[in-house]
C-alpha positions in Angstrom: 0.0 0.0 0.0 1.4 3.4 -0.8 1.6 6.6 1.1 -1.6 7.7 -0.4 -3.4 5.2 -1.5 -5.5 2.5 0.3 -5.2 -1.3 0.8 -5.2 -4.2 2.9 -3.8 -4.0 6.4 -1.4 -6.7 7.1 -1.8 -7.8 11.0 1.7 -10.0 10.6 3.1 -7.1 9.4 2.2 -4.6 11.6 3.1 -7.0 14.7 6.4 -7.5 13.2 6.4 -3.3 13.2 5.2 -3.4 16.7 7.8 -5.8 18.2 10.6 -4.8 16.1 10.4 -1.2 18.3 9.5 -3.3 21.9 6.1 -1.5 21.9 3.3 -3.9 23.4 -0.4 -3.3 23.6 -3.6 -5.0 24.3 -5.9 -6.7 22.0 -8.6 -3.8 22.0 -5.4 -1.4 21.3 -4.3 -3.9 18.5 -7.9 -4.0 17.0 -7.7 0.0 17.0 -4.6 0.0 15.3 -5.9 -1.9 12.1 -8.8 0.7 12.0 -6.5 3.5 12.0 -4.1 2.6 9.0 -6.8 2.6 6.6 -8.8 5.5 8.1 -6.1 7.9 8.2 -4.1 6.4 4.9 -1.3 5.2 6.8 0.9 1.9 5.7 2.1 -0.3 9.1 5.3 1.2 9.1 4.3 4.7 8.8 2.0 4.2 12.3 4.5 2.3 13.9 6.9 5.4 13.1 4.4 7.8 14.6 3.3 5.5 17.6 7.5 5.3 18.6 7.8 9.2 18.8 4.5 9.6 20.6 5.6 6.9 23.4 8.9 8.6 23.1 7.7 11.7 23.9 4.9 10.5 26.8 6.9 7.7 28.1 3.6 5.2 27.3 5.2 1.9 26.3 2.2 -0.2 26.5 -0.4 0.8 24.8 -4.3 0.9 25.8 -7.6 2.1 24.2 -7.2 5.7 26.2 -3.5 5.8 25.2 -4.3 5.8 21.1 -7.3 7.8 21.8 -4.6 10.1 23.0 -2.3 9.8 20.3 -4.9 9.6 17.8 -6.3 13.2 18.8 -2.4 14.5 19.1 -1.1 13.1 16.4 -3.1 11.8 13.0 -5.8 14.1 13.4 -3.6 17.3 13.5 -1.4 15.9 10.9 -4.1 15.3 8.6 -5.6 18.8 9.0 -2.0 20.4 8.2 -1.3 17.8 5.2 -5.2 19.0 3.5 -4.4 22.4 4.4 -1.0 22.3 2.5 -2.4 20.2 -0.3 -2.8 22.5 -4.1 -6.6 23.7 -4.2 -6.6 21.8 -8.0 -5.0 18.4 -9.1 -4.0 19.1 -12.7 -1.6 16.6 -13.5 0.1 13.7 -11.6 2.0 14.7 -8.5 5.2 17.2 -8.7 3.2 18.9 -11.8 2.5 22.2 -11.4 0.7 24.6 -14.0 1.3 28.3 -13.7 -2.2 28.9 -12.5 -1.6 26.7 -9.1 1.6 28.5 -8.8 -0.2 32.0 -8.7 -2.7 30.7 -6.0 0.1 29.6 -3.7 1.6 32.8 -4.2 -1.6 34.5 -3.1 -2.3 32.5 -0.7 1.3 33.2 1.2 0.6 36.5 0.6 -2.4 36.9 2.3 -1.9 35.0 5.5 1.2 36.9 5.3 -0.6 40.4 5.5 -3.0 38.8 8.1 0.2 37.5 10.2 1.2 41.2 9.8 -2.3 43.1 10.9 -1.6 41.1 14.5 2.0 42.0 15.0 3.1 45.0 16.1 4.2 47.6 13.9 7.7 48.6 13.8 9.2 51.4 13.6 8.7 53.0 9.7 6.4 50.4 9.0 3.8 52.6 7.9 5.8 54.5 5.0 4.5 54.2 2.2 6.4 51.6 -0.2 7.7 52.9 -3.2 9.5 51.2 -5.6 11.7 52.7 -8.3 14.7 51.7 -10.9 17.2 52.2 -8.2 14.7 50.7 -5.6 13.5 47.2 -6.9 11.1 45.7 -5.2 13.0 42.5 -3.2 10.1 41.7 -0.8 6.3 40.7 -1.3 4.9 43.4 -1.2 2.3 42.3 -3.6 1.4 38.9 -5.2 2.6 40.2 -8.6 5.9 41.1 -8.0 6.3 37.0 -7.7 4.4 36.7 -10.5 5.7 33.5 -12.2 4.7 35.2 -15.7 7.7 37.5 -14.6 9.7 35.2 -13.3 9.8 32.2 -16.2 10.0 35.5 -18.5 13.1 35.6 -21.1 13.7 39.4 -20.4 14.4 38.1 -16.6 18.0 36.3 -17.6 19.2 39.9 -18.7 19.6 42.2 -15.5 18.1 45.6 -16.2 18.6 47.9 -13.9 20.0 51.8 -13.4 23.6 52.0 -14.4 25.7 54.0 -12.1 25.9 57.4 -12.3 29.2 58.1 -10.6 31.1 55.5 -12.6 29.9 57.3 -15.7 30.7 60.7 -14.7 34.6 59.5 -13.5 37.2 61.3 -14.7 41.0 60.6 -15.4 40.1 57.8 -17.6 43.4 56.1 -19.1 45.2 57.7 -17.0 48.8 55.7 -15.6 48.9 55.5 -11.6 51.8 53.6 -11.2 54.6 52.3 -13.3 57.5 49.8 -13.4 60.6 49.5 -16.2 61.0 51.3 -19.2 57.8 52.5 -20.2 58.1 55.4 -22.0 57.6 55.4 -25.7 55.5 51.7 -25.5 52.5 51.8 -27.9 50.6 49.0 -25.6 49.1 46.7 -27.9 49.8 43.4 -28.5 48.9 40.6 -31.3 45.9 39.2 -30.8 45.6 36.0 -31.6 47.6 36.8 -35.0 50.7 34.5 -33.9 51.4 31.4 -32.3 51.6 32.0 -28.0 52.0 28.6 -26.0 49.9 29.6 -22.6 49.1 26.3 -19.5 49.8 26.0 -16.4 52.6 24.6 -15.1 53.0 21.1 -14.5 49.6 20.7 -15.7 49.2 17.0 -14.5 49.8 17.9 -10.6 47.4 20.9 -11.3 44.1 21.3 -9.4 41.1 20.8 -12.4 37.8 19.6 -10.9 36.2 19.9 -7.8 36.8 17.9 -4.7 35.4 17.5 -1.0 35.8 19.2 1.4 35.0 20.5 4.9 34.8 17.5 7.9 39.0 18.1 8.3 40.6 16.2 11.1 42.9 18.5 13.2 45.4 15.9 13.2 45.4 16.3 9.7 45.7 20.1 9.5 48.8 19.7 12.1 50.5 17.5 9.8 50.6 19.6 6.6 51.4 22.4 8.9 54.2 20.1 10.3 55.3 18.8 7.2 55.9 22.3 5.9 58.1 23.4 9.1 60.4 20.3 8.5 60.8 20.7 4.8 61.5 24.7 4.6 63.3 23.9 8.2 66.0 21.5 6.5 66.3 23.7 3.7 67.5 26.8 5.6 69.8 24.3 7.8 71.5 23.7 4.4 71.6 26.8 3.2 72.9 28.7 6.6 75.4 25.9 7.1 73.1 25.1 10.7 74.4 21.9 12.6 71.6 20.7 14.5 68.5 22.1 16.1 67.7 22.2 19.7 64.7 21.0 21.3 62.5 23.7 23.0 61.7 22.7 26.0 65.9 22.0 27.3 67.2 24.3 29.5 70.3 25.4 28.2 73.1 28.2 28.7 74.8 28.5 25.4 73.3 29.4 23.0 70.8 27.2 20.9 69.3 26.8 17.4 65.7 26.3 17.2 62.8 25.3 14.3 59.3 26.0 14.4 56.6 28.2 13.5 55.3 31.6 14.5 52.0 31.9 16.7 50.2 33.9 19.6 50.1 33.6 23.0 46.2 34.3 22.9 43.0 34.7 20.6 43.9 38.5 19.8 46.2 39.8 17.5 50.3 39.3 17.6 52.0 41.7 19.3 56.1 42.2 20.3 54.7 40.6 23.7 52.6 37.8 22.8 55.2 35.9 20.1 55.3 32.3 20.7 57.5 29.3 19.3 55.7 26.0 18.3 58.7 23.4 18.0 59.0 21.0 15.1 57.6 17.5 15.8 61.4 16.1 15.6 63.6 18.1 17.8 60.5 19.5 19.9 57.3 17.6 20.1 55.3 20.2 19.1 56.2 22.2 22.3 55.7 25.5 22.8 57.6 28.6 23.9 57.3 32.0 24.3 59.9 34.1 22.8 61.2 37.6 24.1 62.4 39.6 20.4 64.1 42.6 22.8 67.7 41.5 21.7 66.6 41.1 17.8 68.3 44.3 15.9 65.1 44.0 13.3 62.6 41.4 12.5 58.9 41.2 10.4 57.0 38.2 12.0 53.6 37.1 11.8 51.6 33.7 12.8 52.0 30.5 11.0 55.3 32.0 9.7 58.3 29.1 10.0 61.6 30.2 11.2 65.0 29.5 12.3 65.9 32.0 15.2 69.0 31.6 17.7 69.3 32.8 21.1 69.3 31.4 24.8 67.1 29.4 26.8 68.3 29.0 30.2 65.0 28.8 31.8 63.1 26.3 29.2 60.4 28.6 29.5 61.2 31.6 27.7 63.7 31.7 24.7 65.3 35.3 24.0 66.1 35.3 20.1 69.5 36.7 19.1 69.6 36.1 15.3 66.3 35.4 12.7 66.2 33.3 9.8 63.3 33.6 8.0 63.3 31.9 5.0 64.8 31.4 1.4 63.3 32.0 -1.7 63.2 28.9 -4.6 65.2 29.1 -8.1 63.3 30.3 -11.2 62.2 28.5 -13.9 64.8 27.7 -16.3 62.7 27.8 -20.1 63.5 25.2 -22.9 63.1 25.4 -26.4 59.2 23.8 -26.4 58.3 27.1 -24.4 57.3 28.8 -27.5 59.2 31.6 -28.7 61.4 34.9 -27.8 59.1 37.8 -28.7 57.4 40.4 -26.6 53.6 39.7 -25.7 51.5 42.2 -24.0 49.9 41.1 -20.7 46.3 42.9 -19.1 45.2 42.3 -15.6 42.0 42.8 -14.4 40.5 41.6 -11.4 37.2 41.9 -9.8 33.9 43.3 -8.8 33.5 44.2 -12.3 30.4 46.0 -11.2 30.1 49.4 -9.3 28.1 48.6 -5.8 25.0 50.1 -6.8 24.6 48.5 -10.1 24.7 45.4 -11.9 24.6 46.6 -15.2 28.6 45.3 -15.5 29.5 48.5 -17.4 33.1 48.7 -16.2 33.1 45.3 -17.5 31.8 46.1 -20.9 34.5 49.3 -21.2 37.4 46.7 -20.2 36.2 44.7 -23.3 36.4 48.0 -25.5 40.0 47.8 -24.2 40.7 44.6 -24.5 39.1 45.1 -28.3 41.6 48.3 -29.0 45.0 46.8 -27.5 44.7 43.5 -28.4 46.3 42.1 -25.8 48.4 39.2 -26.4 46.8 37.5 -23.1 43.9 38.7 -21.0 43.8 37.6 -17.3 40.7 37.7 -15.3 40.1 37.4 -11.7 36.8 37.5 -9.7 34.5 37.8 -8.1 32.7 38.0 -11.3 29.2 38.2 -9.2 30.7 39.3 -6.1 28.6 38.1 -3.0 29.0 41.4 -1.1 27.2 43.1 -3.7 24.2 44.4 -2.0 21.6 43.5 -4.8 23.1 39.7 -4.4 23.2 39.8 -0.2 19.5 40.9 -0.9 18.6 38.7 -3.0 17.1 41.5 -6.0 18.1 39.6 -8.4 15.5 37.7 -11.0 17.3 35.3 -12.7 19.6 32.5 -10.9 23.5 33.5 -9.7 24.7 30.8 -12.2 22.5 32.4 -15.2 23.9 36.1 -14.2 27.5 34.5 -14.3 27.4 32.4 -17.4 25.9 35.5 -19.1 28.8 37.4 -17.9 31.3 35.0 -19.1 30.1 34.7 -22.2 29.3 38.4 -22.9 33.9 38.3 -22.2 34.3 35.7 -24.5 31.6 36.6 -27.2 33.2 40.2 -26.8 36.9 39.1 -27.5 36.4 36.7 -30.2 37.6 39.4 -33.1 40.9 40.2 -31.3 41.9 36.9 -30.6 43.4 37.3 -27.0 43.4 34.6 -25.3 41.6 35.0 -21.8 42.4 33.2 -18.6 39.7 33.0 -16.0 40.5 32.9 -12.4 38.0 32.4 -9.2 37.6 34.1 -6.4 36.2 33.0 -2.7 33.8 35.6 -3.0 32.1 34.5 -6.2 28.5 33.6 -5.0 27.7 31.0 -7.9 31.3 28.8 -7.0 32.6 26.8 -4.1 34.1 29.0 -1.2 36.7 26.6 -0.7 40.9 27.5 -0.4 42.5 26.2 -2.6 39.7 26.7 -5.4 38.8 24.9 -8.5 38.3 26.0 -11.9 35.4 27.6 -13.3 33.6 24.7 -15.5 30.6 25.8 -16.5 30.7 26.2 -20.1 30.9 24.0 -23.5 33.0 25.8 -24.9 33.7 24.7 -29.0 35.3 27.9 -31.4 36.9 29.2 -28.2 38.3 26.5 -26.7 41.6 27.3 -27.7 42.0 30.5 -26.4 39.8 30.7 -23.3 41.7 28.6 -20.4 39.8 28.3 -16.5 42.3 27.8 -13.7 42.3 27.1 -10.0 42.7 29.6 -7.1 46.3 29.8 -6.7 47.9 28.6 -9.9 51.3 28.8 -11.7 50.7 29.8 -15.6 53.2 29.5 -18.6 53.3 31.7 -21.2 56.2 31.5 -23.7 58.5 29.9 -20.6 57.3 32.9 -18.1 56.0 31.7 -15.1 53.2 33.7 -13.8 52.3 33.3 -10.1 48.0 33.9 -9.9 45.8 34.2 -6.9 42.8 36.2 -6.2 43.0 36.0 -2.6 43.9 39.3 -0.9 46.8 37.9 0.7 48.4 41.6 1.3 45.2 42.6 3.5 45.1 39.2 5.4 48.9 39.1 5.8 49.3 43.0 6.5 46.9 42.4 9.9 48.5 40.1 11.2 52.6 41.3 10.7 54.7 43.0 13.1 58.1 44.4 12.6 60.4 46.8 14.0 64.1 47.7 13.2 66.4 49.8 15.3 65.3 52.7 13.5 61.7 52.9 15.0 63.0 50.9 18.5 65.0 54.8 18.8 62.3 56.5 18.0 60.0 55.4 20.9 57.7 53.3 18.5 58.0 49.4 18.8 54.5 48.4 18.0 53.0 47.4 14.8 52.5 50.5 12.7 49.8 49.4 10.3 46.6 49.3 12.2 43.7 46.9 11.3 40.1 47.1 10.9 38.5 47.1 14.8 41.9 48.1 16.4 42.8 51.0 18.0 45.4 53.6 17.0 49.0 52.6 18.0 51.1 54.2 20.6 53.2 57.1 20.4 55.8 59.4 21.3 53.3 61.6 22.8 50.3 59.9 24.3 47.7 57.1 22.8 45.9 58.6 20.0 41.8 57.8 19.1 40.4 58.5 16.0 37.5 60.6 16.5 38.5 62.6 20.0 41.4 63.7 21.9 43.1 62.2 24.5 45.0 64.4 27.4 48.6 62.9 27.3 50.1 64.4 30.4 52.1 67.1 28.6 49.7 69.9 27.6 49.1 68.3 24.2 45.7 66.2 23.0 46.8 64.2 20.1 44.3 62.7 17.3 44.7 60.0 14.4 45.3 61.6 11.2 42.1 62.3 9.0 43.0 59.5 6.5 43.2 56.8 9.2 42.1 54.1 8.5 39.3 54.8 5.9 40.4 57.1 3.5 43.5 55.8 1.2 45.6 58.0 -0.6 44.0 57.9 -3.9 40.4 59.7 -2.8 38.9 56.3 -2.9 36.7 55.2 0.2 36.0 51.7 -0.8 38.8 50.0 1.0 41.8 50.2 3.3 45.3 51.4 1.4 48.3 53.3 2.3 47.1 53.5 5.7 48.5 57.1 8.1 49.5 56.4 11.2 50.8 59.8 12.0 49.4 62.1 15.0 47.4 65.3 14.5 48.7 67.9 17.6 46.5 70.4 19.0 46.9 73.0 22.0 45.6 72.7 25.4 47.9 75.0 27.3 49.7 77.1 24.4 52.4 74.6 24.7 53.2 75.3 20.6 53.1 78.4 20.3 50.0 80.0 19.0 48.4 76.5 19.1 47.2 76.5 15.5 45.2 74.0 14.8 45.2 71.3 12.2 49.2 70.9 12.2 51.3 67.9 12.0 54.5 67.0 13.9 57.3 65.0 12.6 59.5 63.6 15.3 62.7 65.6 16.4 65.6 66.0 13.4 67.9 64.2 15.7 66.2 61.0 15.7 66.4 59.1 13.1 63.5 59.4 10.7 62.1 56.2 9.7 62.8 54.4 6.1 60.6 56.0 3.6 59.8 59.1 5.4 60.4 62.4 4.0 61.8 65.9 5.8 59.6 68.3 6.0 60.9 71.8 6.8 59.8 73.8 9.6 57.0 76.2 8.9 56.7 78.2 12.5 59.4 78.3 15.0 56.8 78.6 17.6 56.6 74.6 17.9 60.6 74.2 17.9 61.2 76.4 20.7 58.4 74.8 22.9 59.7 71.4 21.6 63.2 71.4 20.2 63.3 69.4 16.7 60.0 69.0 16.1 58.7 70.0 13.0 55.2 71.8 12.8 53.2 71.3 9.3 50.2 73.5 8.9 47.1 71.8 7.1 43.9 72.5 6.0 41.6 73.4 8.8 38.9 70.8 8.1 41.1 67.7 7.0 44.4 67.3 9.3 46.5 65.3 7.2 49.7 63.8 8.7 53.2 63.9 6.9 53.5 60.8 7.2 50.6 60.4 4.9 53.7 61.4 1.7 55.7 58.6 3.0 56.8 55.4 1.4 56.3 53.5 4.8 53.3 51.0 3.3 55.0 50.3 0.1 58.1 49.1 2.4 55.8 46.8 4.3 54.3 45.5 0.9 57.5 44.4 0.1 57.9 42.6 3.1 55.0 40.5 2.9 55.5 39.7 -0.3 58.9 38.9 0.2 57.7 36.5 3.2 55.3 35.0 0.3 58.3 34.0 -2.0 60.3 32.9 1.1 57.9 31.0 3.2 57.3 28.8 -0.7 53.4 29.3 -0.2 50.6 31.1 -1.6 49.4 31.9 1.8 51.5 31.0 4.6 49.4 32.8 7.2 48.1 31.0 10.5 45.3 30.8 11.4 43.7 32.2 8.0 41.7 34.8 7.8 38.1 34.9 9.1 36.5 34.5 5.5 39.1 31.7 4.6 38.1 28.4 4.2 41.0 26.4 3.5 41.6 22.4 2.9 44.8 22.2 4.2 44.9 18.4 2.5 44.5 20.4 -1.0 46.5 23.7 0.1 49.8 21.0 0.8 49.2 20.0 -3.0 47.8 23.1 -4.5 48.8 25.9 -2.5 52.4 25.9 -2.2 55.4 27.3 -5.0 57.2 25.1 -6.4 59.5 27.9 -8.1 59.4 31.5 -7.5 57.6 33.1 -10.6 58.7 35.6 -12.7 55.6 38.0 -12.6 53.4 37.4 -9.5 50.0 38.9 -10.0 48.5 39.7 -6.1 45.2 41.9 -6.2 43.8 43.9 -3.0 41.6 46.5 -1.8 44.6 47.7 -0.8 46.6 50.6 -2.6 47.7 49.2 -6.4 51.4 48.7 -6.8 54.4 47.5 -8.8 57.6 46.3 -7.4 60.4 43.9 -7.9 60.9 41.7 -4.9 63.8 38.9 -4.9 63.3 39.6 -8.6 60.2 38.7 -9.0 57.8 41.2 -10.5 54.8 41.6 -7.7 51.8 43.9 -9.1 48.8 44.5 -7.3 46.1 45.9 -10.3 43.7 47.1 -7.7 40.4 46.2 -8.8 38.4 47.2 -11.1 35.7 49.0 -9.4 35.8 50.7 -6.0 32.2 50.7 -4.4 30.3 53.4 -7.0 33.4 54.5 -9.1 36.0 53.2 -11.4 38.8 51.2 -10.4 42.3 50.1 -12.2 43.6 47.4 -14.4 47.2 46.4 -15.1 49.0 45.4 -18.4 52.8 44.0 -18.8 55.3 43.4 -21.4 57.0 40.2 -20.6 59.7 38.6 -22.8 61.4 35.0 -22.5 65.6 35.5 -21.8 67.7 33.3 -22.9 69.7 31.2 -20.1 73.1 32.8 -20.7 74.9 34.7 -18.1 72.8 36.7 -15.7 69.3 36.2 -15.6 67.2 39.5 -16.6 63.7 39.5 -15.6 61.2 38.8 -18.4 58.6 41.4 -17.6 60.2 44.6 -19.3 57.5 47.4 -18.1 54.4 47.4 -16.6 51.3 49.8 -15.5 48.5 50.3 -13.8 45.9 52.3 -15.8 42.6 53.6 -14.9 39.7 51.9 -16.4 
């Protein structure tokens, strides 16, 4: 008998049921039960199910005529009532078909017993406004039974998203114009081939290479701590080899000369590193594992930060507290060395783009459609594109405005790219991002592989989330992971330099953290704070939301200067809005420019420090000029190369969900690329670190208004003498 249908009750059977579940009743009770199977279309098993939960929940194990009069009034009959009740009004077809006229009826029935629900709640607080709906407002909730009209919804004009384009992205200014530069670059047309001649591009090593989707999530710890431990004892024996290191010392020995230890970088606590809170974790060889923490007073300079694996001498006379002496911190791999099947010796053009490539209050994908117009003009030799191609913290996707599926929207986009390209030839390389909403949020991250692709196959290649690319024998490092942001956090450093200067904290503050401390007091963003001296002291008016380049979208070259005013005439005439730069005696710190002194008032009242007048309204700090972030850039980058991983930081980041089984296979560098492409919210750059060309393009959009793209001109070098970087110039153009 089925689940709806009628039949003979089987008394064997439902005994069997009965017994099977140690439920006994009485031959009255039994008698009941065969009545009620048929009556309320219910097969043996199905009562038996709801007789266990209702003796489960009342404790009645033998069961009498008042105990299923009970259960019958508690359980079937209610039951019944909510299955007729949810049941479609009209039975047009055979189950699971539905017409587009029961649809409607559903939808108007929600609707109402939703405005009924409503009429007994109390109202809230601007519930009675008046809803209006609008272009840039679109109706997202149900506010009326058509708006969910499935006419609308099966519509063909739903799969194309129509909505107001942005009008501050059209208005921008400074289009084309170069923010940043590397190489010789003057006097380059910027324009490539096309797909007029031959261009070998794959990723390297293409049959280790990560190309489908796996599982993931359900990770053992003991299986995250031994990729983490693998990695300490492989980089650990390469920089005993390299640094001519005899043994290592276990952690936990007491010992008065000085030792050698191996192990990784972490915090004594849940917050964020600090010079105070550095501990040791020992390698499972020498130390078990064991933990230390590690006093850095004695180191002349050092950049740290957690999950980072080092080699650092010192003493240990204690065995439970190790003061480091000397760091080692990590050694970069060779570079690819090209042979002849690498295709050939001429000069390609590179672009870079890397998403949103929508504004934040649109998702017309304009900025995408004017990077196509580029791409159509240049003809770039190769065309690399990372997401988020639908970015989930677009506020029309966390609100679910859209019409059409995530996966329709991003199939539409992709091929509107290829569709768009298909005259010049270039051949386009698609990379994924964690914050695409239509593809696996997983670290390391599979290819895109969502479309049959047949007269582009040859030119349009989908890649995992880090990968190493080929092209012509240059090796392109790719990720689309904001590994500067995560990295930058997390890092502490401090040289001599700053140690003098009174300043041994972290100077790059993070999101949720307060301002650092100073020479002259602790400074708060947003009021002053009495120091003890007569001065109040303030963050600089670009911490930490307004980067250098205008743009309010995302955290860049971050200030971490101190804005001075009066209490007690202590400068002077006390003007307000003025900087300070620390005394001339003092060291200044790397990157940081000399101002000179605009008022003697403030030297006299503090001897060496310089006053710098600024606008009334916007007290800018001199340090704001300096070079300071582009130095710590390097440094993480340089940790990248060194540390042989794509993202050596422990623990990740909050939004970071990593496989650490797939990151040991997928995530690591097996050479150090010549061009490694890195893209942030923070500030774009491009640099040459270890000798590896870093860019960061920015991205393409910045909340309402127009981002940046990069392009390159790379060359293969022949393997004779000294090796010459392949990338010969580079930029990073506004879109």
């Amino acid at each position: 008998m089925g689940p709806g249908g009628a039949g003979a009750v089987s008394a064997e059977r439902l005994a069997a049921e009965l017994q099977m579940f140690g439920l006994d009743c009485e031959e009255a009770a039994y008698e009941k039960l065969m009545e009620l199977c048929p009556l309320y279309r219910q097969t043996e098993d199905q009562l038996v199910a709801e007789l266990v939960a209702f003796s489960s929940n009342t404790g009645r194990v033998y069961l009498t005529l008042e105990n299923l009069n009970s259960f019958e009034n508690e359980f079937l009959i209610k039951r019944t009532a909510k299955a007729r009740h949810n049941a479609p009004k009209k039975d047009s077809g055979p189950p699971g078909v539905w017409d587009i006229v029961s649809i409607q009826e559903l939808i108007d029935v929600e609707a109402k017993e939703e405005t009924l629900l409503n009429s007994y709640a109390t109202p809230s607080k601007g519930s009675q406004k008046r809803s209006v709906s609008t272009p840039e407002t679109p109706q997202s909730k149900r506010n009326v039974s058509a708006a969910r009209s499935p006419h609308l919804l099966f519509s063909p004009s739903s799969f194309s998203p129509s909505v107001t384009p942005s009008q501050k992205y059209s208005s921008r200014s400074s289009r084309g114009e170069v923010v940043a530069s590397f190489g010789s670059t003057q006097g380059m047309s910027w324009s490539g081939k096309g797909g007029s001649s031959p261009l070998s591009v794959k990723v390297l090593d293409a049959a280790r290479a990560l190309t489908g989707n796996y599982k993931s999530m359900f990770q053992k710890f003991t299986d995250i701590r031994e990729v983490l431990t693998c990695r300490i004892e492989e980089l650990g024996y390469e920089l005993k080899e390299l640094h001519k290191i005899e043994a290592f010392s276990p952690i936990s020995v007491p010992a008065q000369e000085p030792i050698t230890l191996l192990g990784q970088i972490g915090c004594d606590s849940n917050g964020k590193l600090n010079s105070k809170s550095v501990i040791l974790e020992g390698d499972r060889e020498h130390s078990l594992g064991v933990q230390i923490p590690v006093d850095l007073s004695e180191l002349k300079e050092y950049s740290l930060f957690p999950g980072q694996i080092v080699v650092m001498e010192g003493t240990n006379t204690t065995g439970k507290k190790f003061i480091a002496t000397k760091l080692y911190e990590g050694a970069p791999l060779p570079f690819y060395q090209p042979t002849e099947e690498d295709g050939g010796l001429d000069q390609r053009m590179l672009l870079v783009a890397c998403g949103p490539y929508t504004t934040s209050d649109s998702i017309t994908y304009d900025p995408m459609m004017d990077l196509i117009s580029v791409i159509s003009r240049d003809q770039p030799d190769v065309c690399i594109l990372l997401g988020p191609f639908l970015d989930a913290k677009h506020e029309q996707v966390e609100n679910c405005q859209l019409t059409p599926s995530f996966e329709d929207v991003f199939k539409h986009c992709l091929r509107t790219i290829i569709e768009g390209t298909r005259s010049s030839g270039t051949h386009l390389v698609f990379v994924p991002s964690l914050r695409d909403v239509n593809h696996r949020p997983v670290y390391p991250q599979p290819p895109f592989s969502c479309l049959e692709l047949k007269e582009d196959k040859e030119r349009v290649h989908f890649v995992s989330d880090p990968c190493i690319l080929s092209i012509n024998g240059v090796i392109l490092g790719l990720t689309s992971t904001d590994l500067l942001f995560h990295m930058g956090a997390e890092e502490i450093s401090s040289t001599q330099l700053q140690r003098s200067s009174g300043r041994t904290d972290p100077i790059w503050p993070s999101p949720g953290f307060g301002f650092g401390s100073s020479a002259l007091g602790t400074s708060s963003r947003g009021r002053n704070v009495p120091n003890g001296r007569g001065l109040s002291t303030r963050a600089c008016a670009r911490w930490p939301g307004q980067p250098l380049d205008g743009s309010r979208s995302g955290l860049a070259q971050f200030c971490f200067g101190v804005f001075v005013t009066s209490q007690k005439s202590v400068l002077g005439s006390g003007r307000r809005g003025s900087c300070i730069l620390p005394p001339a005696k003092a060291p200044p710190m790397k990157g940081l420019q000399a101002l000179p002194s605009t008022q003697a008032a403030s030297q006299r009242s503090h001897p060496g420090w310089q006053h710098v007048p600024r606008a009334r309204h916007s007290p800018i700090c001199s340090f704001c000029s300096s070079s300071s972030a582009s130095d710590r850039f390097s440094r993480i980058l340089k940790h990248v190369l060194t540390q042989r991983s794509f993202y050596p930081l422990y623990p990740p980041f909050e939004e970071m969900s990593i496989d650490y089984e797939h990151f040991y296979s997928y995530a690591q560098l097996p050479i150090t690329p010549d061009v490694l492409i890195a893209p942030s919210d923070l500030r774009y750059f491009v640099k040459d670190v270890l000798g590896c060309v870093c860019m960061n393009p920015g991205r393409l959009t910045k909340g309402q208004v127009g981002g940046t793209f990069g392009r390159l001109y790379i060359s293969r070098q022949l393997a004779k003498g000294e090796r010459k970087s392949p990338c010969t110039a580079a930029q990073v153009v506004k879109i």
